[in-house]
C-alpha positions as CSV (number, residue, x, y, z in Angstrom):
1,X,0.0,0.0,0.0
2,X,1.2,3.2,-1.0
3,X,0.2,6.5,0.6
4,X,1.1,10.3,0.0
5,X,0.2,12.4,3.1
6,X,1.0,15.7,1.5
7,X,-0.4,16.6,-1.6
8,X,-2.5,19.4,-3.4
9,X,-4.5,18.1,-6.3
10,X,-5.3,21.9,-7.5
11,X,-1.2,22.4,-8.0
12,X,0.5,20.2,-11.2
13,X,4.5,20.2,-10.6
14,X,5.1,23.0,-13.2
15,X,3.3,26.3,-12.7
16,X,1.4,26.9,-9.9
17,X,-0.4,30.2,-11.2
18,X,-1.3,28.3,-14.4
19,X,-2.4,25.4,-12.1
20,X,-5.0,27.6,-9.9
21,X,-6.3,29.2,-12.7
22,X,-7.0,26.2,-14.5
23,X,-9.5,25.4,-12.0
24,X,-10.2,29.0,-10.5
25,X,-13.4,29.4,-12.7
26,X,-14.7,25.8,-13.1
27,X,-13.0,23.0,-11.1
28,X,-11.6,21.0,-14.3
29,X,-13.1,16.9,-13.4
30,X,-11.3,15.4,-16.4
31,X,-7.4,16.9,-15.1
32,X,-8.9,15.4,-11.3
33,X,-9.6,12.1,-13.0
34,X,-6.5,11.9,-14.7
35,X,-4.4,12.5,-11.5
36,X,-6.5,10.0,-9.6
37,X,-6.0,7.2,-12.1
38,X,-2.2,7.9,-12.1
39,X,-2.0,7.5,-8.1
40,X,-4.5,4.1,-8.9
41,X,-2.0,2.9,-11.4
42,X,0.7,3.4,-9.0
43,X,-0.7,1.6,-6.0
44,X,-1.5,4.5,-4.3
45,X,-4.7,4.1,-1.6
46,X,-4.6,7.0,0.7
47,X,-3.9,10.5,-0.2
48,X,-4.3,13.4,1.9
49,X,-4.5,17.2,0.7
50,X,-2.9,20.4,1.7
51,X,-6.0,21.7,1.1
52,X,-7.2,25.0,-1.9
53,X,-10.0,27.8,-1.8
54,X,-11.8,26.5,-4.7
55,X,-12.8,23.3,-4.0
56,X,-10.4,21.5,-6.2
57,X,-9.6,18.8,-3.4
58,X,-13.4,18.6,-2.4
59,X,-13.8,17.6,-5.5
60,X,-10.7,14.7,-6.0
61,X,-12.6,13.4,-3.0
62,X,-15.7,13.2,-4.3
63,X,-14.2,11.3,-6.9
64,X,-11.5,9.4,-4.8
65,X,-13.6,6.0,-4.3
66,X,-14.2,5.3,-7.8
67,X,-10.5,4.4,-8.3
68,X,-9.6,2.5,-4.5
69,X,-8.9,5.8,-3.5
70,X,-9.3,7.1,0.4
71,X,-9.1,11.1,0.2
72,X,-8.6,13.1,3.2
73,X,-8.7,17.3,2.7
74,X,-9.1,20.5,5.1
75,X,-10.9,22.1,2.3
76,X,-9.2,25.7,2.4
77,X,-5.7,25.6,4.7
78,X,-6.2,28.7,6.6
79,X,-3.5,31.5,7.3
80,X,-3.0,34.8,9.4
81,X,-3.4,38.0,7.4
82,X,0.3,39.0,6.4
83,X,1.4,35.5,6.7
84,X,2.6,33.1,3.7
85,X,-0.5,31.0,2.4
86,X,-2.7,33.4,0.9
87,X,-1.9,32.5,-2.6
88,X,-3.9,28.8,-1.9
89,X,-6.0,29.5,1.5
90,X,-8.3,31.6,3.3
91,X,-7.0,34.5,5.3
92,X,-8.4,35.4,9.4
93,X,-7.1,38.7,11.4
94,X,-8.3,37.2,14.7
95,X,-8.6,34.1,16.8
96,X,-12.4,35.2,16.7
97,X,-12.3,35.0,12.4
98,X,-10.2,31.9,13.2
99,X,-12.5,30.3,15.0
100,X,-15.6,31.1,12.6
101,X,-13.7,29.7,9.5
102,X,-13.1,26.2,11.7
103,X,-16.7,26.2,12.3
104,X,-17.6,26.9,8.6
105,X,-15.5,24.2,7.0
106,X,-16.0,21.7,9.4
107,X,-20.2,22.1,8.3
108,X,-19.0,21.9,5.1
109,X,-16.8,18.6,5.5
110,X,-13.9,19.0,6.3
111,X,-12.2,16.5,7.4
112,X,-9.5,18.6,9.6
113,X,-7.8,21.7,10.2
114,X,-4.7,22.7,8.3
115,X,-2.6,26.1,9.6
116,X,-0.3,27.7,8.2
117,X,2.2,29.0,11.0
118,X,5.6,29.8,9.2
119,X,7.3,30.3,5.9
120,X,8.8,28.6,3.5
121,X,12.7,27.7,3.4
122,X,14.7,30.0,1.2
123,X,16.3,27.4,-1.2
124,X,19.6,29.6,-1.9
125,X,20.4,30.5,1.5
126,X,20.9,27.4,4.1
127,X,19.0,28.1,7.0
128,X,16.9,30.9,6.3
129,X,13.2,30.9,6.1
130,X,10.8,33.0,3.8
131,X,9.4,35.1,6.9
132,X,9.3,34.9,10.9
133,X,6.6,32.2,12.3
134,X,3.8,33.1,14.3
135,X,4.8,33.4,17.8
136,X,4.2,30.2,20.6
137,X,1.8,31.8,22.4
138,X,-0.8,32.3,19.1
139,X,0.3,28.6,18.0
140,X,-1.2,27.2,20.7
141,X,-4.4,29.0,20.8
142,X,-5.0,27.9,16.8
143,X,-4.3,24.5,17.5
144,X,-6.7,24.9,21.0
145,X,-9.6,26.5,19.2
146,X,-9.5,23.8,16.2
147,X,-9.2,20.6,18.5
148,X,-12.1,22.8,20.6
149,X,-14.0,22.5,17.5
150,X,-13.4,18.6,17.2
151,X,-10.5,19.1,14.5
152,X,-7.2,17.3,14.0
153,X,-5.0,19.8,13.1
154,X,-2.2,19.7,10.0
155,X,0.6,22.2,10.1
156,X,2.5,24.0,7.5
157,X,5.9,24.6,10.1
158,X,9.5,25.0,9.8
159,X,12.1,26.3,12.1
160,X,13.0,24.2,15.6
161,X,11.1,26.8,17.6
162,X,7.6,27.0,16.0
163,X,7.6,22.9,15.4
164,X,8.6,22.4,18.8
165,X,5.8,25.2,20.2
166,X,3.4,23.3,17.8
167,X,4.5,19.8,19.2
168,X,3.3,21.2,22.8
169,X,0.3,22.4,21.8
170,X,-0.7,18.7,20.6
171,X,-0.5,19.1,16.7
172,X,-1.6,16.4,15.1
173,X,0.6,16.4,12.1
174,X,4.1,18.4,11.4
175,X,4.5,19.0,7.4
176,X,8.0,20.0,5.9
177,X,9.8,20.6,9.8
178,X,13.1,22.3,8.2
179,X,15.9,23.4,10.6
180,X,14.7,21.4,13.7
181,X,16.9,20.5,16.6
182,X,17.0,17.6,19.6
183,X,14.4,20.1,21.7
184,X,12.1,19.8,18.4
185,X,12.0,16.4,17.7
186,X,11.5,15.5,21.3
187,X,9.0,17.6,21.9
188,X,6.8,16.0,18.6
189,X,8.2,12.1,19.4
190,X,6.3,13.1,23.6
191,X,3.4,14.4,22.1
192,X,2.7,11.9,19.6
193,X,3.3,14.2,16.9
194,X,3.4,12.7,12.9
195,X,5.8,14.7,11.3
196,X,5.2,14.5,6.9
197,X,9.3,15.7,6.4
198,X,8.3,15.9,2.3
199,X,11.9,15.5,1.7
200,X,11.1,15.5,-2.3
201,X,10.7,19.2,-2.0
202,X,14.2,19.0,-1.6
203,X,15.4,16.2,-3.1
204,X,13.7,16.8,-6.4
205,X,15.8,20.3,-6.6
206,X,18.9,18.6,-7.4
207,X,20.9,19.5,-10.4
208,X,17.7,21.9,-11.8
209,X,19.8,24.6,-11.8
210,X,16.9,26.9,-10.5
211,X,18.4,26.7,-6.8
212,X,22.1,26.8,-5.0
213,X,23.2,23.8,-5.3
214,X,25.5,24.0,-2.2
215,X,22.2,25.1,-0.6
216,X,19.8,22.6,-1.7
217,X,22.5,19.6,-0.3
218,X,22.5,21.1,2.4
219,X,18.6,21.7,3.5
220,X,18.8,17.7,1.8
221,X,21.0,16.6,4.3
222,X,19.9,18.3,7.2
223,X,16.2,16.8,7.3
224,X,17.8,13.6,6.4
225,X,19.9,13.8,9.4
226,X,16.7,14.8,11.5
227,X,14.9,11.5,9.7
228,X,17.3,9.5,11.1
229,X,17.3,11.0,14.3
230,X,13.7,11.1,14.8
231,X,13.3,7.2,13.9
232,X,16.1,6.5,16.5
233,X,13.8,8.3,19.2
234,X,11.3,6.2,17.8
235,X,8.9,9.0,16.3
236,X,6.0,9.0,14.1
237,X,6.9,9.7,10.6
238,X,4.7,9.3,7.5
239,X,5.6,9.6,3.7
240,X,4.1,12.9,1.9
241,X,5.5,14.6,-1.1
242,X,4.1,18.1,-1.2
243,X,2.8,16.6,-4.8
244,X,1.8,20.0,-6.8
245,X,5.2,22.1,-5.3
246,X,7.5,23.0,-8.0
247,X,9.1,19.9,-9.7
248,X,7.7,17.5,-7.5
249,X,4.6,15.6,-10.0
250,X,2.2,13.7,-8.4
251,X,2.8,9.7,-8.1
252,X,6.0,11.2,-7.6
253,X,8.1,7.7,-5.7
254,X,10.7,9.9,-4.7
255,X,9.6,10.5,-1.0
256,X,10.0,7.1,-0.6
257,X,13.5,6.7,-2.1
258,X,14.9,9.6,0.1
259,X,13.2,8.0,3.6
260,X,14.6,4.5,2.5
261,X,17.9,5.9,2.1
262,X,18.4,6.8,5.7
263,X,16.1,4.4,7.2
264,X,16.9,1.4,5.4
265,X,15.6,-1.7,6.3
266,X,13.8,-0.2,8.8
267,X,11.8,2.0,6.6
268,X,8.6,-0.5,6.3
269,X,8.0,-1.0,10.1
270,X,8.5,3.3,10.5
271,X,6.2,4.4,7.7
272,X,4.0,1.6,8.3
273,X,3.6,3.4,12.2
274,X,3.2,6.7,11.0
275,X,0.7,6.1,8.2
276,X,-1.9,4.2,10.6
277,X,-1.4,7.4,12.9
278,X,-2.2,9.8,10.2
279,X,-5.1,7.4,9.1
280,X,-6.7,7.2,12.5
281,X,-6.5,11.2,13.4
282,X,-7.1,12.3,9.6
């Protein structure tokens, strides 16, 4: 059984502006169909989506069954005003607009919470991230108010501090978790955290030519090292892509490739672990 746990069916691999739009006026079913039946022919049976504003995911999961398929999606990820996410998600200024737009997806089926609570890495410069995260003390109320509200919550995270202030809080799932450090990955490994590394948003940089190269093999080779760390403190970790980010396609294998090569033989039994985690609280 194969399973992506990050993925956004409304991105293609390529161009993400020509990807939106080619849904922003009238989801596009054939293109939906055509992704599903490549995850089918792969042996993919779970997929779970970062989430879009226009009902792109809804409608993959509408559509998910005919082809074996089990589709999990937030609907709309949801970020502060100011803060990176807007381009995909839906946008509060308060804990109050927060709170209403957890309310208003969950009655309209979602199937969790996704927050958006740093920014990216900077893929030239080792280290450096796109913007400053929100702080600990605002972390913990988004993840409170969602899990209030009945929601397992997904989080968009990098940096040691803001996964480790997330981990805490009781987030149910880490995605990307750049840059972390021994306080980080104990904190997620106590609280029974899943952390999604998507390593091919990495990995699948090499030798492009769009990036540093000196940086890219470096992020590489830092999450790899945190992999292997977290597996030795026997943490949850689950395979997920970030199918739809630039040069990563979906039924893209390489997540898998990149886990295996730190894991080893051991990568079955740890994916195996994470993956029924993500299944039971997504």
């Amino acid at each position: 059984m194969r399973c992506d746990c990050h993925m956004h069916m409304v991105l293609d691999g390529v161009d993400w502006k020509a990807a939106i739009g080619r849904h922003s006026e009238e989801i596009q079913e054939g293109w939906i169909r055509g992704v599903l039946k490549t995850y089918q022919e792969l042996g993919f049976t779970y997929l779970r989506d970062g989430g879009d504003r226009w009902g792109v995911g809804a409608k993959a999961r509408a559509l998910a069954g005919e082809y074996g398929i089990t589709y999990r999606t937030p609907l709309a990820n949801l970020c502060m005003a100011g803060h990176y996410g807007a381009f995909i998600g839906k946008k509060y200024a308060s804990f109050r607009e927060f709170a209403a737009l957890v309310r208003q997806q969950r009655g309209e089926g979602a199937d969790f919470v996704k927050i958006m609570i740093s920014g990216l890495m900077d893929f030239d410069r080792f280290g450096v991230l796109s913007e400053e995260p929100l702080d600990a003390q605002t972390i913990r109320e988004l993840i409170h108010i969602a899990h209030e509200e009945g929601c397992s919550v997904m989080a968009h995270a990098n940096g040691a501090r803001t996964v480790e202030a997330a981990a805490s809080a009781g987030v149910d799932s880490v995605e990307h978790g750049a840059y972390l450090d021994q306080d980080a990955l104990h904190a997620m490994k106590d609280s029974g955290t899943v952390w999604v590394p998507t390593l091919s948003t990495v990995g699948n940089l090499r030798g492009r030519g769009r990036f540093d190269e000196k940086a890219v093999r470096a992020i590489l080779e830092s999450a790899l090292g945190n992999v292997e760390a977290f597996a030795e403190l026997g943490g949850l970790i689950a395979p997920g892509t970030d199918a739809g980010a630039w040069a990563v396609p979906h039924g893209s294998l390489t997540e898998y490739a990149l886990l295996e090569s730190v894991l080893g033989e051991k990568t079955g039994a740890v994916l195996e672990k994470g993956i029924r985690e993500i299944m039971r609280k997504f």
